[in-house]
TORMI-185500 format. One record per residue (C-alpha): residue number from 1; residue in three letters; x, y, z. Coordinates in steps of 0.5 Angstrom, whole numbers, plus 2048, in hexadecimal, padded with zeros to 3 digits. Layout:
node seq:NUM | type:ALA | px:X | py:Y | pz:Z
...
END
This chain:
node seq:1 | type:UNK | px:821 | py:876 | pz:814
node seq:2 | type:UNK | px:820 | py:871 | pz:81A
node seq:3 | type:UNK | px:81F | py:875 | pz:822
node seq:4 | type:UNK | px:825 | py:873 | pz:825
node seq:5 | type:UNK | px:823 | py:86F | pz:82B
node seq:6 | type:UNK | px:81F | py:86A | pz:825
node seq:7 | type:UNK | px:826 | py:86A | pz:822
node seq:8 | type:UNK | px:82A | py:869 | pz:829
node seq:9 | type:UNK | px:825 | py:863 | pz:82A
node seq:10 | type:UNK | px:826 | py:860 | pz:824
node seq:11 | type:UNK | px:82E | py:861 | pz:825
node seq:12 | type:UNK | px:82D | py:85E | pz:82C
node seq:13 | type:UNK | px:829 | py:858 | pz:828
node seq:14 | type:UNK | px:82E | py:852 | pz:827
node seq:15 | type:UNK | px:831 | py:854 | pz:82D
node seq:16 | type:UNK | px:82B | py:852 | pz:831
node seq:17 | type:UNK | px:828 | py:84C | pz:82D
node seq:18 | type:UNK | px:82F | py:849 | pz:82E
node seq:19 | type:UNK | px:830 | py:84A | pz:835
node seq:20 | type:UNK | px:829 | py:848 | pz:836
node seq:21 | type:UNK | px:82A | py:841 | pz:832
node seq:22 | type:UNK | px:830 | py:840 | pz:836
node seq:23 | type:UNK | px:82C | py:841 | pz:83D
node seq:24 | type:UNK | px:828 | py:83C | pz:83A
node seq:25 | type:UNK | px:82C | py:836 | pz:839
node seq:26 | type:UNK | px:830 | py:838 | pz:840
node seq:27 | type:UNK | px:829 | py:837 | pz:843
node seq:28 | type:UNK | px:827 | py:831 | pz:83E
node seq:29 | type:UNK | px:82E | py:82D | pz:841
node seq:30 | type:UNK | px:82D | py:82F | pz:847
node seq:31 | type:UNK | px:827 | py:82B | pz:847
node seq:32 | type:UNK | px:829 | py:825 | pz:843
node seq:33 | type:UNK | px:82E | py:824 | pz:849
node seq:34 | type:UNK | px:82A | py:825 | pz:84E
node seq:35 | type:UNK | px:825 | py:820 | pz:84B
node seq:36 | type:UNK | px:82B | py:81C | pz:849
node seq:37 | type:UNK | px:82E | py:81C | pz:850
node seq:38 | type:UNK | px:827 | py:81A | pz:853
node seq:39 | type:UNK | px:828 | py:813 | pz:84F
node seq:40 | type:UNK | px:82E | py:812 | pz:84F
node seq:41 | type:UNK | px:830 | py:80B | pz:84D
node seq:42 | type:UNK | px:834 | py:807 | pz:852
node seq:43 | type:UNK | px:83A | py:802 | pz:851
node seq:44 | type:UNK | px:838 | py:7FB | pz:850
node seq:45 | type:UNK | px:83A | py:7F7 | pz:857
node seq:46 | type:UNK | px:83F | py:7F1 | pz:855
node seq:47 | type:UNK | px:83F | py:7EB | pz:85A
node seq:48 | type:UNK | px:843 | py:7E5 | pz:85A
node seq:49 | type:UNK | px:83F | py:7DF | pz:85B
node seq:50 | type:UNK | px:842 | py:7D9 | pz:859
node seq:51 | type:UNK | px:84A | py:7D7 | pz:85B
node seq:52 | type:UNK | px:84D | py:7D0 | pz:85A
node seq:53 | type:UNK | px:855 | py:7CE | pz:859
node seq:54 | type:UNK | px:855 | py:7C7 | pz:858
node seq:55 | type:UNK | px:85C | py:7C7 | pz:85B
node seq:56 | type:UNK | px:85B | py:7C9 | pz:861
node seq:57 | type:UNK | px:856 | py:7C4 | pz:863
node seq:58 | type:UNK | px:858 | py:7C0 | pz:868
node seq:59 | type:UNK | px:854 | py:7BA | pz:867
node seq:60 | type:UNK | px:856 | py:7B9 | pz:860
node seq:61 | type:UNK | px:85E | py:7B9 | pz:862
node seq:62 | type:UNK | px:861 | py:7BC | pz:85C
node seq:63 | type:UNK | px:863 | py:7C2 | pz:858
node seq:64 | type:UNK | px:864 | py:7C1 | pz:852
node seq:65 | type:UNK | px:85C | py:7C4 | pz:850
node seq:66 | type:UNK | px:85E | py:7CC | pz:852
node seq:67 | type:UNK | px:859 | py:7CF | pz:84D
node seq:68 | type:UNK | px:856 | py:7D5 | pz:851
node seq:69 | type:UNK | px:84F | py:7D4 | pz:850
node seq:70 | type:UNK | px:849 | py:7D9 | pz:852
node seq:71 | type:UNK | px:842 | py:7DD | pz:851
node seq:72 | type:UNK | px:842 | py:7E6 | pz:852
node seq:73 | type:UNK | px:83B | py:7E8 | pz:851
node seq:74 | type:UNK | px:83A | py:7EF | pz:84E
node seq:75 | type:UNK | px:833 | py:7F2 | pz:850
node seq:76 | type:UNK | px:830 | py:7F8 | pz:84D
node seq:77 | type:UNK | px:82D | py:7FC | pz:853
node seq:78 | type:UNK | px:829 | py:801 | pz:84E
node seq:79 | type:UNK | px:821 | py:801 | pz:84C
node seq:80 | type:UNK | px:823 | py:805 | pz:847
node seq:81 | type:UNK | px:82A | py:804 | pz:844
node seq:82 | type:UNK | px:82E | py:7FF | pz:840
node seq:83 | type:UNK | px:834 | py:7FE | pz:840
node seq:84 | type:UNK | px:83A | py:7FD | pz:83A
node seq:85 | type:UNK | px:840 | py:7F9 | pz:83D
node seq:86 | type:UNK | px:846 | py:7F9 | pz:83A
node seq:87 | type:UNK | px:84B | py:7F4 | pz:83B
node seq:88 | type:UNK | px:84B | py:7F2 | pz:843
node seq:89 | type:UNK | px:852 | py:7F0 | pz:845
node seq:90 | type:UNK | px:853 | py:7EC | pz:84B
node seq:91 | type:UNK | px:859 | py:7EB | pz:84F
node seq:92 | type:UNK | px:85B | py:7E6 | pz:854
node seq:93 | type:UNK | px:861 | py:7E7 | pz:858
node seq:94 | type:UNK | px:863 | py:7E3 | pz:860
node seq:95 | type:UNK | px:864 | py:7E7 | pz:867
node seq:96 | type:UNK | px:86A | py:7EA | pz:865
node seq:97 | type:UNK | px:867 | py:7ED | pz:85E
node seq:98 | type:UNK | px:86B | py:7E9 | pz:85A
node seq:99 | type:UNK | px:868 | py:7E8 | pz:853
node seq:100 | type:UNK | px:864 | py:7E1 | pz:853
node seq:101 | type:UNK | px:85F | py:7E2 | pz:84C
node seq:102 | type:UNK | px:85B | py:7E6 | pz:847
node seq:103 | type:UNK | px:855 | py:7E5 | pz:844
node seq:104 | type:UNK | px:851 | py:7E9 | pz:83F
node seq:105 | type:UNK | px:848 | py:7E9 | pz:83E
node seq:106 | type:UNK | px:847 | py:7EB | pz:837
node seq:107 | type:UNK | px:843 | py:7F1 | pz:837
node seq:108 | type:UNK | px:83C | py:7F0 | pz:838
node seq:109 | type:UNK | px:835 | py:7F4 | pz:839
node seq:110 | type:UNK | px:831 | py:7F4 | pz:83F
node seq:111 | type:UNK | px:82A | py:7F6 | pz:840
node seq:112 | type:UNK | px:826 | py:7FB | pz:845
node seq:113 | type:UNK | px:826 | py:7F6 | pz:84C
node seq:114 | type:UNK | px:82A | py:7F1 | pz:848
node seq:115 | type:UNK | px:82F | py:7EC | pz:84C
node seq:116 | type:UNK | px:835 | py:7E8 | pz:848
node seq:117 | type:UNK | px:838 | py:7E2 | pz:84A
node seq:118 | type:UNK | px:83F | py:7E2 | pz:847
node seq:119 | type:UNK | px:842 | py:7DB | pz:849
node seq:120 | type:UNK | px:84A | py:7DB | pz:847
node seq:121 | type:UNK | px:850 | py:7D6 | pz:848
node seq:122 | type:UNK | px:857 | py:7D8 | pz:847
node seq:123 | type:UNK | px:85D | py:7D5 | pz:848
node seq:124 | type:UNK | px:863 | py:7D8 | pz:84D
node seq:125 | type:UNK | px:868 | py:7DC | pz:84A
node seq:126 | type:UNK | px:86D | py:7D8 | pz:84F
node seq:127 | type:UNK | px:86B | py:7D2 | pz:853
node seq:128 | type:UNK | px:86F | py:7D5 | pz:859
node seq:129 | type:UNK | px:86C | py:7DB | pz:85A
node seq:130 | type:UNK | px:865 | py:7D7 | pz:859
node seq:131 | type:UNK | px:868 | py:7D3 | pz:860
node seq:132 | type:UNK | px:86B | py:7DA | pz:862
node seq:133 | type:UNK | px:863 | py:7DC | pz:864
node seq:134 | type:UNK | px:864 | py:7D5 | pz:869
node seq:135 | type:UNK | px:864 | py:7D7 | pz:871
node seq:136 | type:UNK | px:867 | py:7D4 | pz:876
node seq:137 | type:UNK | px:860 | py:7D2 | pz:879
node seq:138 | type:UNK | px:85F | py:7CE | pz:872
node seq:139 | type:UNK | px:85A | py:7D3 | pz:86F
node seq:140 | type:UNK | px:85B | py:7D9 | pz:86A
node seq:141 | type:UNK | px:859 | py:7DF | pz:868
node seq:142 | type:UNK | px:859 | py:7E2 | pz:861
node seq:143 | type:UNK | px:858 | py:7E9 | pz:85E
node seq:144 | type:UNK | px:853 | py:7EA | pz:858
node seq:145 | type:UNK | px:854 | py:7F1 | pz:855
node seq:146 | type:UNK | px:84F | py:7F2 | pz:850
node seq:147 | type:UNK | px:850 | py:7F9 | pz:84B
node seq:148 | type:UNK | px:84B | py:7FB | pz:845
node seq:149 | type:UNK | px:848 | py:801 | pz:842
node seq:150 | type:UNK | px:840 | py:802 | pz:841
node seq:151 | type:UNK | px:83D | py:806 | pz:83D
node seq:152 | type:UNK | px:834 | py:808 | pz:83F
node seq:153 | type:UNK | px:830 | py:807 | pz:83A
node seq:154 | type:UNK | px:82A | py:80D | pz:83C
node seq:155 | type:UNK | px:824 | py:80C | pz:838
node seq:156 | type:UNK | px:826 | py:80D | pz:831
node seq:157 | type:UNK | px:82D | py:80F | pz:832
node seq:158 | type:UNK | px:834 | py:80C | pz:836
node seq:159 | type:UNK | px:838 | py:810 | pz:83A
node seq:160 | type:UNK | px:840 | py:810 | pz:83A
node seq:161 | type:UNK | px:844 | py:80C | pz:83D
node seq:162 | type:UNK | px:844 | py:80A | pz:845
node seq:163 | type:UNK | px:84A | py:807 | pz:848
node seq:164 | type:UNK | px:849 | py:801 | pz:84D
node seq:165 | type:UNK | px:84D | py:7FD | pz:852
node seq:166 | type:UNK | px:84B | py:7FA | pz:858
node seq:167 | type:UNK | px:84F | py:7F3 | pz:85C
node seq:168 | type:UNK | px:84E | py:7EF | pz:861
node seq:169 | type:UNK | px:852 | py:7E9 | pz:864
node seq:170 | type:UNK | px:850 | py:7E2 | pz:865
node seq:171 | type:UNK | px:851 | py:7DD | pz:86A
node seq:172 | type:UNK | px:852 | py:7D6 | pz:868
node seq:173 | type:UNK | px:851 | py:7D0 | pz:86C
node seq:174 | type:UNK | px:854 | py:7C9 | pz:86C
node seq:175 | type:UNK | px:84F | py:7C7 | pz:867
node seq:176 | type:UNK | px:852 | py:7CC | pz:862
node seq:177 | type:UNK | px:84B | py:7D0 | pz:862
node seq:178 | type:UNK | px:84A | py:7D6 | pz:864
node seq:179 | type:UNK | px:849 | py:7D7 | pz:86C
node seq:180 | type:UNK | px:843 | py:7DB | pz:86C
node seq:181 | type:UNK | px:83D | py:7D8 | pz:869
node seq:182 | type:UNK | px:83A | py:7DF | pz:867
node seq:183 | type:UNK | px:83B | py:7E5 | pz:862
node seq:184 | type:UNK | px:841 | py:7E8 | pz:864
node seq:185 | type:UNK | px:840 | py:7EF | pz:862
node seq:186 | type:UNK | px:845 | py:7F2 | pz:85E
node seq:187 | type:UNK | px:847 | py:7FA | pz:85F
node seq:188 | type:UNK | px:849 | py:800 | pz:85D
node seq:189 | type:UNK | px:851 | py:801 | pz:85D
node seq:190 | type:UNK | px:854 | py:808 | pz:85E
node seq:191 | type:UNK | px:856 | py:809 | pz:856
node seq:192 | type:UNK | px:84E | py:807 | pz:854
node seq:193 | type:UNK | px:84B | py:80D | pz:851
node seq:194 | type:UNK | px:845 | py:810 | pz:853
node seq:195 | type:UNK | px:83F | py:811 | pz:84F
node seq:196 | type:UNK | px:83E | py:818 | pz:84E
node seq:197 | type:UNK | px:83A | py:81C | pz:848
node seq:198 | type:UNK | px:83E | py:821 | pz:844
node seq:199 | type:UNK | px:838 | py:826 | pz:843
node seq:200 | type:UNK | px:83A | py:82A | pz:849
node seq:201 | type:UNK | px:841 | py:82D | pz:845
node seq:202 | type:UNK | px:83B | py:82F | pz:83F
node seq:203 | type:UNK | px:837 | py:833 | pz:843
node seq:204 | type:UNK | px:83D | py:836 | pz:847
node seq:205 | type:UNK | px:841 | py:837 | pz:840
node seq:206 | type:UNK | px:83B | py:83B | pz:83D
node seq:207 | type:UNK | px:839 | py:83F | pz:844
node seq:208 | type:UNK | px:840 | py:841 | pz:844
node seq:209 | type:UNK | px:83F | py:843 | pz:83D
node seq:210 | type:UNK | px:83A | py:847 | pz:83E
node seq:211 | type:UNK | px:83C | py:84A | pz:843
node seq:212 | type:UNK | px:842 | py:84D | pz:83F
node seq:213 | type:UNK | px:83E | py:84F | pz:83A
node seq:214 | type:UNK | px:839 | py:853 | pz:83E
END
């Protein structure tokens, strides 16, 4: 016959050896996140560098050529992430947000520290919300919108999917060329979710677990 405190041991075994392995993947997740967080990897910065509407060029006197013409430069600021583009989805409208075009970059892949240059022409959805963009002083100004979903690819695995979309406007002059002569920067807008790591909901599920059980 077994002493009693060696079968209570044995009784209280399992208990101990399953609270002692959710402690540990609580501790295990706890410092996968806080390695993650440390190297969390950025956004891409998105920027218009190019900009012309034939139409608008005075010197060409006509406006029958209303094609949209541009470059958006998508720069992956990270030294060790790649980031998967799904599809880029770019909106143009005038000043008063009526809708002027759409125009999709097919999905694409971009490496650590890599730029993408994503030249595009589009043709308006209606020439006189084109002309709509038209100010009294004879410039115009644009809004570009740009809406995608990233996914990073750390080391040998991906992660989900993060949504982006940033906008600018765009000045254009009497040449039908985008006023200023560098990057306009795109940036973030309100609905534009933030990168944040799911780890966290782990390590909080598995304290709450273990704290029930104890």
């Amino acid at each position: 016959m077994l002493p009693l405190e060696y079968e209570r041991e044995m009784k209280r075994g399992p208990t101990s050896y399953f609270i002692g392995l959710i402690f540990a993947a609580a501790f295990t997740s706890l410092m996968l996140w806080v390695g993650l967080h440390r190297m969390r990897p950025f956004d891409p910065n998105c920027s218009i560098e190019y900009f012309y509407v034939p139409a608008l060029n005075k010197t060409l006197n006509s406006r029958l050529n209303t094609t949209l013409n541009f470059m958006v430069r998508l720069n992956n600021i990270n030294s060790d992430q790649g980031i998967y583009y799904d599809d880029v989805h770019i909106y143009f409208s005038n000043a008063t947000n009526s809708s002027i075009a759409n125009y999709t970059v097919p999905r694409f892949y971009q490496g650590h520290k890599k730029k993408a240059k994503k030249w595009g022409q589009v043709v308006p959805l209606n020439n006189q919300t084109l002309l709509g963009a038209v100010l009294p002083n004879g410039s115009a100004v644009f809004r570009l919108d740009l809406k995608t979903q990233v996914r990073f690819k750390v080391a040998f695995w991906k992660t989900k999917r993060y949504g982006v979309e940033v906008g600018a406007n765009v000045e254009v002059n009497g040449d039908g060329v985008k006023a200023n002569k560098k990057g306009i920067n795109m940036k973030k807008s309100d609905a534009s979710a933030s990168i944040q790591s799911y780890l966290p909901v782990c390590v909080l599920m598995n304290l709450l677990v273990f704290f029930s059980i104890c």
